[in-house]
C-alpha positions, -999 to 999 in steps of 0.1 A, spaced: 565 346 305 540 372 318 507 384 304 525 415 299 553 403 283 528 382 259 508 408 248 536 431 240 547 403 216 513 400 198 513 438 192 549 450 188 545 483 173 511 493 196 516 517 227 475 516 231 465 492 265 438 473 255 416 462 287 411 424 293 407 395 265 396 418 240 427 431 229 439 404 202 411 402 184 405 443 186 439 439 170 434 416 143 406 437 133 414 471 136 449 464 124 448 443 93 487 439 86 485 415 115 456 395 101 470 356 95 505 356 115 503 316 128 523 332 157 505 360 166 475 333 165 499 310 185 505 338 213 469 352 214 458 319 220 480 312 249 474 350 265 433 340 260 441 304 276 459 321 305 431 347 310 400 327 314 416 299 335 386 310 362 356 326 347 320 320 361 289 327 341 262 328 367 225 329 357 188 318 368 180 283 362 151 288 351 164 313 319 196 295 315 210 317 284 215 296 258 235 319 234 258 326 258 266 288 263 266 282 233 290 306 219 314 302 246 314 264 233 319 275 202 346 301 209 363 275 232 359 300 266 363 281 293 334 292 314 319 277 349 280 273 348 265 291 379 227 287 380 218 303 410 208 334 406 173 347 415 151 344 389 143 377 366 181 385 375 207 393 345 234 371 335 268 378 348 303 370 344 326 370 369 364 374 364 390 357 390 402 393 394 369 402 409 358 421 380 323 412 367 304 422 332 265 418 329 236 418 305 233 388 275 245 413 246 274 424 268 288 394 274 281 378 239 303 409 225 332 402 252 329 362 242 336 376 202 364 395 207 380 369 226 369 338 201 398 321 187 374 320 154 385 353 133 353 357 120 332 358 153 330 395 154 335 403 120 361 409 98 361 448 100 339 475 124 313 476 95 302 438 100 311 439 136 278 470 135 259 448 121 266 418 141 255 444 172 219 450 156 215 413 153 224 410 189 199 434 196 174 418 170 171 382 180 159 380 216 134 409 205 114 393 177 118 360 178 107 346 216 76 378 210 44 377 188 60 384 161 82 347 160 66 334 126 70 370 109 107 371 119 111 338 109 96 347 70 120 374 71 152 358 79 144 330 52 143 357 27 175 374 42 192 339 39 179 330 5 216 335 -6 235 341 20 255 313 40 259 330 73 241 360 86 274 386 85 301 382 61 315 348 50 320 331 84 301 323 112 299 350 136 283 358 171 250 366 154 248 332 136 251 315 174 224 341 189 199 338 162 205 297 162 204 300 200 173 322 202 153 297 178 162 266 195 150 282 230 114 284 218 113 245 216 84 228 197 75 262 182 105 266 158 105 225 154 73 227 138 80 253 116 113 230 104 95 199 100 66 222 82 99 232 52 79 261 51 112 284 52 132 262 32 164 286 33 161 294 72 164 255 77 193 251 56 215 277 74 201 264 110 209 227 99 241 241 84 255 262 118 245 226 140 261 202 114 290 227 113 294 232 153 270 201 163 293 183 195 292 217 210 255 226 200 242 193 211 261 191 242 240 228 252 206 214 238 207 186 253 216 201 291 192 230 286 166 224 258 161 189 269 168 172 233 200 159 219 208 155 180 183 191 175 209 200 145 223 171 136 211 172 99 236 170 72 247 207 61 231 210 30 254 199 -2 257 224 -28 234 201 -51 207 207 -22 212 249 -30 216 246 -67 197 217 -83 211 205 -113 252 204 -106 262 168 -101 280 149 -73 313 129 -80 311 94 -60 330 106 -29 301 132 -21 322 159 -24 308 188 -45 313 191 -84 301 228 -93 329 241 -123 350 219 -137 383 218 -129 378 243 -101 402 254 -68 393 271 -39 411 309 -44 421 302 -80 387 310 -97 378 337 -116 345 341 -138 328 367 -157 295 382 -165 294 399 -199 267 421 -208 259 440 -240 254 473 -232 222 475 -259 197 476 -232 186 470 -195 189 438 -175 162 419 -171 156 387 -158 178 364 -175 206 386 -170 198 384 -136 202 349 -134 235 349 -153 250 377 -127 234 361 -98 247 322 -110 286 340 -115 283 353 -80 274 324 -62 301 305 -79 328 338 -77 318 334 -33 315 296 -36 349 294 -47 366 325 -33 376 336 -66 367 365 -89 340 382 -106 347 404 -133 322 423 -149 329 429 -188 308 452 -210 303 434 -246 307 468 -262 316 453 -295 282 469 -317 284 507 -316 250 506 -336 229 495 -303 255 506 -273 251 539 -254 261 551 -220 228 550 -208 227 513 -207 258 510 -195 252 533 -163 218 514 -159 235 480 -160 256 488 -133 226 501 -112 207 467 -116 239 448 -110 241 469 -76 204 464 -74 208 428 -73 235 429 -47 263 415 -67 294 425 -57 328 424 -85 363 431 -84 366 452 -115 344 467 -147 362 461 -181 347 467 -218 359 446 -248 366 477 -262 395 480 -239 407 454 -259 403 467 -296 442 475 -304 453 439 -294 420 421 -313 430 437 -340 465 425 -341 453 389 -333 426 392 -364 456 402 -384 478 379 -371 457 353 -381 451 363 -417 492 365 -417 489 326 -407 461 319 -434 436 312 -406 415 338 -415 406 358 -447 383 383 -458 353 379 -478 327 403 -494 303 377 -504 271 390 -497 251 382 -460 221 367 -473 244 345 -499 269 342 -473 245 328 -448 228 302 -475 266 289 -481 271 283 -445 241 263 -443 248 243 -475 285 236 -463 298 262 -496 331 274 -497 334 308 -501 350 320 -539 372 346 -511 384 313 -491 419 310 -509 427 342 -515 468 345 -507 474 368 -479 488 398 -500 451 398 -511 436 393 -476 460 419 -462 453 447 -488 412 444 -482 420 442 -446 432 480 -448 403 493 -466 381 474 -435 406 494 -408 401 529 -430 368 521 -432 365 530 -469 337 518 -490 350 489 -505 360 480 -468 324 484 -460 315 455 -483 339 431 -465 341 408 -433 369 386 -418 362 353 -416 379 323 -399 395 298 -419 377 262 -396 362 237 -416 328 249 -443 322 210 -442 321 204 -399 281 188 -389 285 220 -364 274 251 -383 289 277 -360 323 264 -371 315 266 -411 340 300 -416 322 323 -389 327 354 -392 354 375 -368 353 414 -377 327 436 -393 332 469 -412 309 497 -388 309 534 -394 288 546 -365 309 561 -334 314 540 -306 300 547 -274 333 547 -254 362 554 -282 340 577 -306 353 571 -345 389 559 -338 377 523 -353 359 512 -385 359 478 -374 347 455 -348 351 421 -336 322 401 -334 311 386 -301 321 350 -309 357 363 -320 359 386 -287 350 365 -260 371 337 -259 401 360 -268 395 388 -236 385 359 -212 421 343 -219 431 375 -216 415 386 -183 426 354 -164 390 339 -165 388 304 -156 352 294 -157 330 309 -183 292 302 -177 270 302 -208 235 295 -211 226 265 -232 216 284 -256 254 288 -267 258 248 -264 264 243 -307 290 275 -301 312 259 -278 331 237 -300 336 276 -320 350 295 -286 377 262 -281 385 264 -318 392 300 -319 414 300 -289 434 273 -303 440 289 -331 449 320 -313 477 301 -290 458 310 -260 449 289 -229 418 269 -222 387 286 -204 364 261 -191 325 267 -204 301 257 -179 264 260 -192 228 265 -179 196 269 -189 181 298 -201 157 313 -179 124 318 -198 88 335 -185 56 327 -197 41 354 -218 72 370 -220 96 386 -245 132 387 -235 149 394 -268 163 431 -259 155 434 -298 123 431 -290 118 453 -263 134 481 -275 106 478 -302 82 482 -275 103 511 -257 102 531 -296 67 524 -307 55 541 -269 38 508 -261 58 513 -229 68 544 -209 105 534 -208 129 504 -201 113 504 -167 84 503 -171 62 479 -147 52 456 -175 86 448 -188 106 417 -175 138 441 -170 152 441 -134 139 480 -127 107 468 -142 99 442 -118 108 460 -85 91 491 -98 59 466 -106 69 455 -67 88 423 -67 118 423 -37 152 416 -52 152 386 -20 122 373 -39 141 371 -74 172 357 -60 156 329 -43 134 323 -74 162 322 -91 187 300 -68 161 276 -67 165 266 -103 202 267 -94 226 257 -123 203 235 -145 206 225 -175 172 216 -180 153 237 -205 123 250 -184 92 277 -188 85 294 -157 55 304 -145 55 342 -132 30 334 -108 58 311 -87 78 343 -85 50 362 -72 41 336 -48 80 340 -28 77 378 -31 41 375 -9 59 361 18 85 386 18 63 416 22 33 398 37 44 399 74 56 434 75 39 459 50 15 483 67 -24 478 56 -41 507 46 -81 512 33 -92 523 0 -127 527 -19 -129 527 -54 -145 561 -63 -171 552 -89 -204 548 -77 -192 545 -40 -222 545 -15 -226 569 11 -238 544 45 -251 573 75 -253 555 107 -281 571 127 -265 562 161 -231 573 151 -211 595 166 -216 633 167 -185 643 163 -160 626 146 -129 609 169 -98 594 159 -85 562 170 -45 549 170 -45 520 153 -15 496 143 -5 497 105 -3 459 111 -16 437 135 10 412 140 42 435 128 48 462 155 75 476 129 52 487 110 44 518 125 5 533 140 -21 553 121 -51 574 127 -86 558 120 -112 586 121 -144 573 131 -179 594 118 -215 587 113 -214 588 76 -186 564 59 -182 556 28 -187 518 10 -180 508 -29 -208 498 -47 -200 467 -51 -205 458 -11 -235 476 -14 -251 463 -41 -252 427 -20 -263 439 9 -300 433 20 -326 457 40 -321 442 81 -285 426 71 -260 432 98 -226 434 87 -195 440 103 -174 474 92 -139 460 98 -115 475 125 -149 488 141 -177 467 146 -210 456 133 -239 477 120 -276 473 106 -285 485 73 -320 494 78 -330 513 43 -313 511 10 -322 544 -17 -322 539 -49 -320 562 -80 -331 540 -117 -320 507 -101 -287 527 -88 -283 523 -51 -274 561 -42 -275 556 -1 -277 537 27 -289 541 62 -281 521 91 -273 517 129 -243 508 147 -247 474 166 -211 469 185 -224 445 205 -228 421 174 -206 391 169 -183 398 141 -180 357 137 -217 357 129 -217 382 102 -215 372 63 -202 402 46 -172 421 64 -166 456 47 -139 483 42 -153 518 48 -138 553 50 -152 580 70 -168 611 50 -142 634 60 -120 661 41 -86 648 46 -90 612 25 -65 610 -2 -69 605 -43 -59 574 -55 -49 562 -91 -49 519 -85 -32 508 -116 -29 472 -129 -10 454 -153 -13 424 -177 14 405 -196 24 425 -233 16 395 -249 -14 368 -254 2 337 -259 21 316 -233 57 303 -255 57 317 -288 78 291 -313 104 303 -331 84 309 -359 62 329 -342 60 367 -344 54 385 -313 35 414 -331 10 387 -344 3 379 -302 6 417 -285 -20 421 -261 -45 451 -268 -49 462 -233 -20 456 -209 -30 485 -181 -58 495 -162 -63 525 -139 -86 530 -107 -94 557 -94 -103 558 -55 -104 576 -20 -75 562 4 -74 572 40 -56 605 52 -23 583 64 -16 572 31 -3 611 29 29 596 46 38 563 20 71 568 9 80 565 -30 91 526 -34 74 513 -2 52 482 -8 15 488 9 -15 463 15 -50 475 11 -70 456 32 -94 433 5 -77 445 -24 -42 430 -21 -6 444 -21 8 478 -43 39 497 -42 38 529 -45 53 544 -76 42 586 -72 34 595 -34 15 624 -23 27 657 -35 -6 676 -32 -48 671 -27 -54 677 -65 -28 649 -77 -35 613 -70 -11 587 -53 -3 562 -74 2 527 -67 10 498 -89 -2 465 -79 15 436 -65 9 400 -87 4 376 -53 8 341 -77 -32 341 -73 -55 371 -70 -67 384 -97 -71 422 -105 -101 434 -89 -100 471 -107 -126 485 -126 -112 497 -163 -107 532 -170 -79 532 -195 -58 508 -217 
């Protein structure tokens, strides 16, 4: 059979001549309805085997490349090593047919599109782009200066993700693997150190995965053998707390098959996401890609008294903002014809009825295990106040369904509970078609049967409502959802009752639901926190069960070393009582120097230091420094303070000398300074504190008893000219001051910037008061 012949047969129906080895896989991913033929994959992998029958990869030995090797293992292309060339020459491939390809990223791409692995090159052009810019990214940052800040990057980037593109290993997983193992004991240490925890379990994961091939490269060219040859992490490893049956396979959701899952994340739409939402989204994702299932997300719009569009429309902008990706949005309310009929349905069968027993006697009843006088009510009865609830009349207003389980059960939540309420106000969605509306505990289990959900996760805090949700589908006729629980996530000195913080949203203790000091998922990134930083905060506390209070400061702590080694450093100097220092030797005229916006992070961009011979110091350097002290001005060199003026005890100015020629190792006090010029910008440095005072409140507790009195505090100071350029969002150091986003940038001279600061786990605020 001839190559011709063969290729013909893989692509029937295309005229287009695809050049070389590349054109199956160009196929299967530019053509989907060919994706998964066994013998299309038969023939392509007889055309590919025919093909590289004599291909030489020729290189200098001393820069053998080690993705390429690698990833032609991997792909299984037969390749013959060629170490000869000169050294500084480029790799190059040479065909039997004397045709010849050169340059790493060249030959990496041509080794993807011929891998026999479908994922090597991604599984569409949009993932095969950004495959390319890892190609380019790898060999750039991580053999330079700027290894360990790459490094703290990708551990964020990998925090929840399993391979770098898509959900298969691709070309970029081998390069980036490839290009840390060539730097040797550098990357080792950092391994050993478990300082990027999430970095190490995807390199451990690609060798375990690929290690006979991976070993056999390391061991010829890196000098070590076994350099990956820890276990892939188990899912128990990524998600403490889910348990291990005895044959070490993973146990996640009960009952659970590869392709057959399908969970759910419900919100209300009464307010914003914060926090623990975050968790419950973030925990259905991870098992929706674990299990390459489903993720629906279902609006709980069954209270028209506390739903509105806005928080439905926000919702979905913090579910985007966390990066969780579903199949489909549904509401309850989607559902209200056929709940209806079911709530009917089961008066009809006597396993409901309605009551109008009053809430607070109702509620005592439950508690005391007290039939209601409505209970045995024949369904004639039942049926006839069930009409006045659908017309919403006012007798109907005084009535309720409940479920007909057992007032006697040890399990409250299955003593009657009630199923339907009577609700004048309009519904967000359907307006005033309905009067009545199911309660959460009657919905749920009835649209998750409905929607084909398998797994439904619950925090614990629904644990005593379980036994209700298998009750109610029983006696509904429907089919078994599995519950899987976990713990609640809870914050010190934090409310997350959306009760509560809508009280803080309407009483103007708060600008609005995003607000910096609130726990909601647009009020943490707008206070600064990177959504990598919640999701690995979050993934670390995996699936849990345990009950746990978590410290904010551990959060704040992961987000520092995601902006750490790349945000750009700027100076600032708090305006009140700053110090005027004129240095007597200074220059003239003032110049300008291009300096890097950080030291170690070229990406960071440059900016313009002016350099003058008066600069201004905050007060509180000046105040500690002494007549003869020399002290170093950073980013420029030391100086002498020879004369200190004082006005009352006030310092008002300072006179010194430059001394360049000082060691800046020798000095005690190194300053931040801004030259006296007229382009410095206005600052407003704003702080936060927690809304309230006490750590846990009990259950008994009121929060209004604990608010705190003063939960902000504003700064005002002089920032240097290229702070005129900060974009709206984009996180900032200020050197000796710590890390701010910026939440208004600079519009014009007579309106401040302002930027909110950045918790680091430790620091604490160093602001002066100017507001509460």
């Amino acid at each position: 059979t001839s190559i011709a012949s063969l290729r013909r047969a893989a692509a029937p129906t295309s005229s287009a001549s695809l050049p070389g080895a590349a054109a199956p896989a160009q196929q299967r991913r530019h053509r989907p309805e060919l994706r998964g033929r066994p013998v299309h994959r038969q023939i392509s992998a007889l055309w590919l085997a025919m093909v590289r029958m004599e291909v030489k990869l020729a290189f200098p030995q001393d820069r053998p490349p080690l993705s390429i090797i690698s990833a032609a293992k991997i792909a299984g292309v037969s390749v013959i090593i060629d170490p000869t060339l000169a050294s500084g020459s480029v790799p190059t491939l040479h065909f039997s047919s004397g045709n010849f390809i050169h340059g790493v990223n060249t030959i990496l791409r041509y080794i993807a599109r011929a891998a026999s692995v479908s994922s090597f090159y991604g599984q569409d052009d949009i993932q095969a782009a950004q495959i390319d810019q890892w190609l380019e990214y790898a060999p750039l940052i991580l053999s330079g200066s700027e290894f360990e800040a790459a490094c703290s990057f990708l551990d964020g980037y990998l925090a929840t993700r399993t391979f770098l593109v898509g959900y298969g290993l691709s070309i970029a997983d081998i390069v980036v693997w490839s290009n840390l193992t060539g730097t040797g004991q550098r990357w080792e240490s950092l391994r050993r150190s478990k300082k990027y925890q999430s970095l190490v379990r995807w390199f451990n994961s690609v060798a375990a995965g690929y290690g006979d091939a991976l070993d056999e490269v390391t061991s010829a060219y890196v000098g070590k053998r076994g350099i990956g040859k820890s276990p892939a992490p188990s899912l128990k490893e990524k998600m403490p707390g889910l348990k291990e049956n005895t044959s070490g396979h993973e146990i996640d959701l009960p009952g659970a098959k590869v392709g057959e899952v399908c969970v759910r994340f419900a919100p209300e739409p009464s307010g914003y996401l914060h926090i623990g939402h975050a968790k419950a989204a973030l925990l259905n994702k991870y098992f929706a890609e674990r299990y390459k299932g489903r993720l629906i997300v279902r609006f709980d719009d069954t209270n028209p008294s506390k739903e509105s569009n806005e928080f439905v429309e926000n919702v979905l902008k913090d579910i985007e903002t966390l990066g969780v990706k579903y199949d489909v949005v549904t509401y309850t309310s989607d559902y209200f014809p056929k709940l209806m009929e079911m709530a009917e349905s089961l008066i009809k069968q006597g396993k409901a009825y309605i009551d109008d027993t009053p809430k607070e006697q109702m509620r005592s009843e439950r508690m005391d295990g007290v039939e209601s006088k409505r209970r045995n009510s024949t369904v004639e009865e039942n049926l006839s106040l069930w009409k006045e609830m659908v017309n919403g009349t006012r007798r109907g207003t005084q009535c309720c369904v409940r479920g007909k389980l057992d007032m006697q059960d040890p399990n409250k939540s299955l003593r009657d509970p009630v199923y339907y309420r009577c609700n004048p106000d309009p519904h967000h969605r359907v307006g005033s078609k309905y009067k009545v509306y199911p309660t959460y505990d009657f919905a749920c289990p009835f649209v998750d049967a409905l929607e084909g959900v398998t797994h439904a996760l619950r925090s614990s805090e629904y644990h005593d409502r379980n036994a209700q949700y298998y009750r109610i589908l029983q006696d509904m006729g429907l089919r078994r959802v599995e519950i899987y629980e976990f713990s609640r996530l809870n914050m010190v000195y934090t409310v997350l009752s959306k009760r509560k913080l809508l009280w803080f949203v309407q009483n103007k203790m708060v600008e609005d639901w995003t607000d910096a000091r609130f726990p909601t998922v647009q009020g943490i990134v707008r206070r600064g926190l990177k959504i990598e930083a919640l999701i690995q905060f979050i993934l670390e506390q995996g699936a849990s069960k345990n009950l746990n209070l978590m410290e904010w400061d551990k959060l704040w702590t992961i987000n520092k070393k995601i902006v750490d080694p790349i945000c750009g450093r700027h100076t600032a100097v708090l305006k009140e009582k700053c110090v005027l220092l004129t240095l007597a030797n200074g220059p003239e005229e003032p110049f300008v120097r291009i300096l890097p916006r950080h030291k170690k992070y070229e990406g960071a961009g440059k900016k313009a230091t002016t350099f003058a011979n008066r600069i201004w110091l905050e007060y509180a350097d000046a105040s500690v420094i002494s007549v003869g002290e020399e002290v170093t001005l950073m980013d420029w060199g030391n100086a002498i303070i020879r004369e200190i003026k004082t006005d009352n005890g006030t310092i008002t100015q300072l006179v010194g000398e430059l001394h360049l020629e000082g060691s800046v190792k020798m000095t005690k006090l190194k300053l931040t300074w801004l030259s006296d010029i007229e382009d410095l910008v206005s600052l407003s440095l704003v702080d936060f504190d927690y809304l309230i005072n006490k750590k846990k409140l009990e259950e008994d507790e009121d929060f209004l008893d604990n608010l705190n009195p003063c939960t902000r505090r504003e700064a005002l100071a002089l920032g240097d000219p290229n702070m005129r350029n900060v974009k709206k969002g984009e996180v900032i150091q200020l050197e000796r001051k710590g890390y701010y986003r910026c939440d208004v940038p600079f519009v014009r001279s007579s309106k401040p910037i302002v930027l909110f600061a950045i918790p680091d786990g430790r620091q604490k605020s160093t602001l002066i008061v100017t507001g509460a």
